[in-house]
C-alpha positions as CSV (number, residue, x, y, z in Angstrom):
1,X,61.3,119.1,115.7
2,X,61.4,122.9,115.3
3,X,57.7,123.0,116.8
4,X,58.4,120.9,119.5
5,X,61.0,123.2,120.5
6,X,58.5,126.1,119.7
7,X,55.9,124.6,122.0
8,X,58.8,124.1,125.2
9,X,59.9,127.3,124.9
10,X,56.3,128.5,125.2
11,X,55.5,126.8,127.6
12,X,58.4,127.8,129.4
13,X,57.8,131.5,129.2
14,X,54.6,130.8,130.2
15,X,55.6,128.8,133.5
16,X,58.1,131.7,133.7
17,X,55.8,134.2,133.9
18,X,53.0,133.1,136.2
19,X,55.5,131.9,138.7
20,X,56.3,136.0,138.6
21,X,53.3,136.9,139.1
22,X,52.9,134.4,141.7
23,X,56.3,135.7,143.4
24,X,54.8,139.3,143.9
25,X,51.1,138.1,144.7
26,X,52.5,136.2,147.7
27,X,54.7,139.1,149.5
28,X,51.1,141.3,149.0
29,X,48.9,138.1,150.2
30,X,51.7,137.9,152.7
31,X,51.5,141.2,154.1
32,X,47.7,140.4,156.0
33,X,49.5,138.0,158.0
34,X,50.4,133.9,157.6
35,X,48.7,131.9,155.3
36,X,49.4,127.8,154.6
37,X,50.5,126.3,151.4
38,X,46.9,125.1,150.5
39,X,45.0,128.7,151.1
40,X,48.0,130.4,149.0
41,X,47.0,127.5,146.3
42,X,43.6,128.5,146.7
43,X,44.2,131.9,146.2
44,X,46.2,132.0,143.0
45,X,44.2,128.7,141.8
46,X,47.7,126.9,140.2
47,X,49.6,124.1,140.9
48,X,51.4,122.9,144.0
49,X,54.6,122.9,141.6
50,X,54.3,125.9,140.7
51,X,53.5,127.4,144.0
52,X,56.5,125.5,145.2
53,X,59.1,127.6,142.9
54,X,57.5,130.7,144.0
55,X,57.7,129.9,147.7
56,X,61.2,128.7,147.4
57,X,62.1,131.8,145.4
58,X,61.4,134.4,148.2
59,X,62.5,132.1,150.6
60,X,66.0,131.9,148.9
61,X,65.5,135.8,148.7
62,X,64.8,135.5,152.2
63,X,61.6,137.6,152.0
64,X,59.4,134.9,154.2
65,X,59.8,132.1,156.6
66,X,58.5,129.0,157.9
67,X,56.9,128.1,160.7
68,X,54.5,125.5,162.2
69,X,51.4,125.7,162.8
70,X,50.9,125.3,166.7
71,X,47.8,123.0,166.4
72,X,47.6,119.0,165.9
73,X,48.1,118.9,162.2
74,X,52.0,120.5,162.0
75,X,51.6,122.6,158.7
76,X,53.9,125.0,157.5
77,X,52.8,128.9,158.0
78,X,54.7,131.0,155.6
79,X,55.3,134.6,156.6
80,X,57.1,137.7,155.8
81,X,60.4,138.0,157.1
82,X,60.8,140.6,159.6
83,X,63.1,143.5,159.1
């Protein structure tokens, strides 16, 4: 039981930590203008989860914003908020 435990709470700080890294990478990835959910996936090479907590984390910090795309296919565009 005790390793089990060991193993979440790894895991955990593991998730944890790349989602940090992941947080700063998109504000600097950010700053060259809007990129989609899939080419910020692309870049960092993780998860769409995971991609999703960062996102929603500097959006809540209200960092970036949505927008659509203005083509045919409607896909979010995240940018940094203006200041």
């Amino acid at each position: 039981m005790q390793l089990i435990f060991a193993r979440l709470l790894i895991s955990h700080f593991t998730i944890g930590v790349i989602v940090n890294y992941i947080n700063q990478a998109i504000l600097e990835n950010l700053r060259f203008g809007g990129k989609t959910s899939e080419a910020l996936k692309n870049t960092f090479n993780c998860s769409y989860s995971v991609l999703d907590q960062a996102l929603r984390a500097r959006r809540d910090a209200s960092e970036i914003e949505i927008s659509w795309s203005a083509d045919n296919n409607h896909v979010r565009i995240y940018k940094l908020k203006h200041k």
